[in-house]
C-alpha positions in Angstrom: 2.2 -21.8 16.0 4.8 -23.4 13.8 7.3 -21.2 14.1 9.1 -22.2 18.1 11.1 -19.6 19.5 11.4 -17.2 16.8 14.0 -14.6 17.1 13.7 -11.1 15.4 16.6 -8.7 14.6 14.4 -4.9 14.3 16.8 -2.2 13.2 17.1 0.2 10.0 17.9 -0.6 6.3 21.3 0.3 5.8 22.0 0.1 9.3 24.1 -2.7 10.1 21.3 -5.8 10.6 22.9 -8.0 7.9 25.9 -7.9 10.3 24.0 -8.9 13.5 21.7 -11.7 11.2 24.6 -13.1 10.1 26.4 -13.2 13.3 22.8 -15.1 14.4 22.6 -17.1 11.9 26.1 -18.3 12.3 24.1 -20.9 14.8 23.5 -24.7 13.4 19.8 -24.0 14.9 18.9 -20.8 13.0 17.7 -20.6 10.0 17.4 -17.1 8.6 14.8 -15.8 6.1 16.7 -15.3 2.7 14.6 -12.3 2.7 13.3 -9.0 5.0 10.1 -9.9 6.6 8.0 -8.0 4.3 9.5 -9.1 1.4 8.1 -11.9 2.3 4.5 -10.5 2.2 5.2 -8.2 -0.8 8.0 -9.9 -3.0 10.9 -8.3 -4.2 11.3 -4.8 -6.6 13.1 -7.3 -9.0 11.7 -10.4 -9.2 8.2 -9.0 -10.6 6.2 -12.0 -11.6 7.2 -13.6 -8.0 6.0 -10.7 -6.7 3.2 -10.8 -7.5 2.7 -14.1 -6.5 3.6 -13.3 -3.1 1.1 -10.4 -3.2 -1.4 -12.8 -3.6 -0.9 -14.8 -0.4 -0.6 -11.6 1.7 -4.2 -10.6 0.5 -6.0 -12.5 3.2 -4.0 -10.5 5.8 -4.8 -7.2 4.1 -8.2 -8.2 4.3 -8.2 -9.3 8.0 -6.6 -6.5 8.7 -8.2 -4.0 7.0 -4.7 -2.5 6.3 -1.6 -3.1 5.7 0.1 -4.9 8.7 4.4 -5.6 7.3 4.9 -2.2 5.3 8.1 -1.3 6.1 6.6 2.4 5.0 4.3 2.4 7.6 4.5 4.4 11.0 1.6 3.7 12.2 0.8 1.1 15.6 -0.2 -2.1 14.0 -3.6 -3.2 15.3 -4.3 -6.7 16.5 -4.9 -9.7 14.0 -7.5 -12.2 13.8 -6.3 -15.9 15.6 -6.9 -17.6 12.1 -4.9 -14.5 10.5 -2.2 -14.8 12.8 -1.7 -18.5 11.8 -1.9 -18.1 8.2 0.9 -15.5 9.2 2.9 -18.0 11.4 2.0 -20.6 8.2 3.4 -17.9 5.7 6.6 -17.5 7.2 7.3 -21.0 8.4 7.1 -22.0 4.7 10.0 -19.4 3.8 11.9 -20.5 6.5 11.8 -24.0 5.3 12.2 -23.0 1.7 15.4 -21.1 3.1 17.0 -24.1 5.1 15.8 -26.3 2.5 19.4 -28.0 2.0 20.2 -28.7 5.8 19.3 -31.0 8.3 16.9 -30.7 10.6 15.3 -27.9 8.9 12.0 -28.1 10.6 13.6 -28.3 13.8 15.3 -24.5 13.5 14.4 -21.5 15.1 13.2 -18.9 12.9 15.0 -15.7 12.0 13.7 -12.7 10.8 14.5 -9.2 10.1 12.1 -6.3 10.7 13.3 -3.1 9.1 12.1 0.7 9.6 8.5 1.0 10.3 8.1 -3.0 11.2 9.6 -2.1 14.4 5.9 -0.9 15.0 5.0 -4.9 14.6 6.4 -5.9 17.8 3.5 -6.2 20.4 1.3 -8.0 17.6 4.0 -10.5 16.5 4.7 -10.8 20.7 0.8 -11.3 21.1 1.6 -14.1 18.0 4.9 -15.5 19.8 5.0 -15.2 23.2 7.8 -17.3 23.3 10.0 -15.2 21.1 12.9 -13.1 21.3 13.3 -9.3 19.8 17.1 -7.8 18.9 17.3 -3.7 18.2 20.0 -2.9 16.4 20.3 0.8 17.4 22.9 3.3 15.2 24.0 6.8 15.5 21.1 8.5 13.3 23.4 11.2 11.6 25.3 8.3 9.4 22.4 7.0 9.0 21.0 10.1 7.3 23.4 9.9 5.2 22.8 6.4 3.5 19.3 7.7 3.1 20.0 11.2 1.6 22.2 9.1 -1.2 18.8 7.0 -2.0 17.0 10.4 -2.2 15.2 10.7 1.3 15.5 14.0 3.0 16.9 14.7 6.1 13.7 16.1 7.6 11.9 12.4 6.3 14.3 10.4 7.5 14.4 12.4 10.8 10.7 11.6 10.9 11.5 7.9 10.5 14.1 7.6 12.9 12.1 9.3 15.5 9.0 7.1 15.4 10.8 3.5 15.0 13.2 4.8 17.6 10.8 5.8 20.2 8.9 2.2 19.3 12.0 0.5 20.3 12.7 2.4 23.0 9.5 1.6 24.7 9.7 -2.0 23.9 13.0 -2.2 25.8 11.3 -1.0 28.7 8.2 -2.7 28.9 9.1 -6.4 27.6 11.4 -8.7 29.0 12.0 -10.7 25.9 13.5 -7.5 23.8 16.6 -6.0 23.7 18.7 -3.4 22.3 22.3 -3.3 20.6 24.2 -0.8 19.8 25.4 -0.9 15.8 28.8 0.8 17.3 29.8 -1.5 20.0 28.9 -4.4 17.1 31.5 -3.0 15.4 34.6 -2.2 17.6 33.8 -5.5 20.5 32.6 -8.2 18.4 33.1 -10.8 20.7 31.5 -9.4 23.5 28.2 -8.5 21.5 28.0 -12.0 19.9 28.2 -13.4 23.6 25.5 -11.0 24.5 23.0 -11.6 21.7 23.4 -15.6 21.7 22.3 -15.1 25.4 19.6 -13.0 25.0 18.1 -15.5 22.5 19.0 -18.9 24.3 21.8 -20.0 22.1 25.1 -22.3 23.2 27.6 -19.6 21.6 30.0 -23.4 22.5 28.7 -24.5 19.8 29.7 -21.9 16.8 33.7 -22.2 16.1 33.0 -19.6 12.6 30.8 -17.0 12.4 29.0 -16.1 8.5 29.4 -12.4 7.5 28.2 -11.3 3.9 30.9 -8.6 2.0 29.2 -4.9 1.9 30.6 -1.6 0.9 31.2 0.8 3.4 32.4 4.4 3.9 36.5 5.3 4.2 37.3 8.4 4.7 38.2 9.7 1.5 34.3 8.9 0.8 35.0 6.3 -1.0 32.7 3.4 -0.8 34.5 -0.2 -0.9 35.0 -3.2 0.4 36.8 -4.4 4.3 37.0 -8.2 3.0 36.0 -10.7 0.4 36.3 -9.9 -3.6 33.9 -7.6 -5.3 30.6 -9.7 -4.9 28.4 -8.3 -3.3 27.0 -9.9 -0.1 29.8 -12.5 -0.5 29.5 -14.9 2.2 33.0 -15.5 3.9 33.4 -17.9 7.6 36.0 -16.2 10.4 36.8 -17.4 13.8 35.6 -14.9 16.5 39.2 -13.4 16.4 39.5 -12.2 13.2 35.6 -10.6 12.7 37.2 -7.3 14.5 39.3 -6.7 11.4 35.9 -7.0 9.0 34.9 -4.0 10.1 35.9 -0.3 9.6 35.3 1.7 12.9 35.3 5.0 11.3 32.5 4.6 9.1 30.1 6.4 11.7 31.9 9.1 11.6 32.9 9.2 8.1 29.4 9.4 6.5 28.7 12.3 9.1 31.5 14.4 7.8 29.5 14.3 4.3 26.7 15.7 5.7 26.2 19.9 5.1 25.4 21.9 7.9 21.4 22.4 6.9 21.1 18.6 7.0 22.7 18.1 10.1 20.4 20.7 11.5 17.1 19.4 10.0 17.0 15.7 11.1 18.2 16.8 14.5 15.2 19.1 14.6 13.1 15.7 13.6 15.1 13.4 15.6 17.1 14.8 18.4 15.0 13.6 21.2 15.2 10.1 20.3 19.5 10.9 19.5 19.6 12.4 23.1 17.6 9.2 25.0 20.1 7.5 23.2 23.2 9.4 24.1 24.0 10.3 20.8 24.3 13.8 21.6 
């Protein structure tokens, strides 16, 4: 394969992965997608004729697969892929990595980094079977708050219960039966910093000596008013600022958690529990 080492981040949209990428990627020998993993496979909502394009090249892996294999959509197991499929995968996304790292040295010489969101946490024993040399990061977050981002973007709470059950139990599973996957929690991210980078950069390998400022990208998030605005940088979205290791505690707001749960009702507390309270109980969310 092309890709060496490859480290992916698997987690929720909306559910604090950019942090933890960024926090990766902070590394001089990472180089991050500068898109989601299947974006890479399906293009992007708003860049039509390139996606198109890209739809093109993912049509020998539909084909192989009989299926599709990097849906984010999908909750279904992903079956294995044929040896010349899995390359032209491994080719695929080498080529984006490079296209991403394009302006640095050494770029073929980085290790691969890739977010997985939702139902691509499903992909994790075929892109192990593709990479046994590579290393999987759950982001895990209180599902309640979670709900809420999604109920704002139209999902109900008994979908996105669904969802958060299935990818949840995946990850679950692959914490206990791999050795190269590992699980975060989006809260402890938040309020010990420090402690999780030094964690993470272990899990994956990485000199954490070597990083003196760590990359975070400006995001909106919840006060407790309900008021949706930014912790640092100006009023760009995904503006990419540099802090020392002391100062990233102050980027975030700890209360967020809890303030999108108080803007849940009752009814919708109620119904994605009743989809998703066995994976918020192995969890110790409640």
């Amino acid at each position: 394969m092309l890709n060496r080492a490859p480290i992916f981040v698997i987690g929720f949209q909306r559910g604090g992965t950019n942090i933890l990428m960024n926090l990766i990627a902070s590394h001089p020998d990472v180089c991050a997608l500068s898109r989601e993993t299947h974006q890479v496979f399906y293009g992007r909502h708003q860049r039509a004729f390139a996606k198109w394009v890209d739809r093109l090249w993912y049509a020998p892996i539909l084909l192989a697969a009989r299926g599709h294999v990097f849906r984010p959509g999908s909750l279904r197991e992903r079956e294995r892929l044929p040896r010349l499929a899995m390359r032209y995968v491994d080719w695929l996304l080498y080529g984006s990595m490079m296209a991403a790292c394009r302006d640095t040295d050494g770029c073929d010489e980085k290790r691969l980094l890739a977010k997985n969101v939702n139902g691509l946490a499903l992909a994790t024993p075929l892109l192990g079977r593709m990479y046994p040399d590579a290393t999987f990061i759950a982001l895990v977050r209180n599902g309640l708050a979670l709900c809420e981002s999604y109920l704002r973007r139209g999902w109900t709470a008994d979908a996105f219960g669904t969802t958060y059950q299935r990818v949840c139990d995946r990850i679950l599973q692959d914490a206990e039966t791999r050795q190269d996957y590992h699980v975060v929690r989006f809260e402890e991210m938040i309020a010990k910093p420090p402690a999780v980078i030094e964690k993470v950069y272990r899990y994956a390998t990485l000199d954490a000596r070597v990083v003196s400022k760590f990359r975070l990208q400006a995001k909106q998030s919840m006060d407790q008013a309900g008021r949706r605005n930014y912790t640092f940088g100006g009023q760009e979205d995904r503006e990419i600022q540099w802090f020392s290791v002391g100062e990233l505690s102050g980027c975030f707001r700890r209360d967020v958690d809890q303030n999108q749960i108080d803007r849940l009702t009752q009814q919708d507390r109620q119904s994605f529990l009743n989809r998703a309270g066995r994976a918020m109980a192995r969890l110790g969310y409640v």
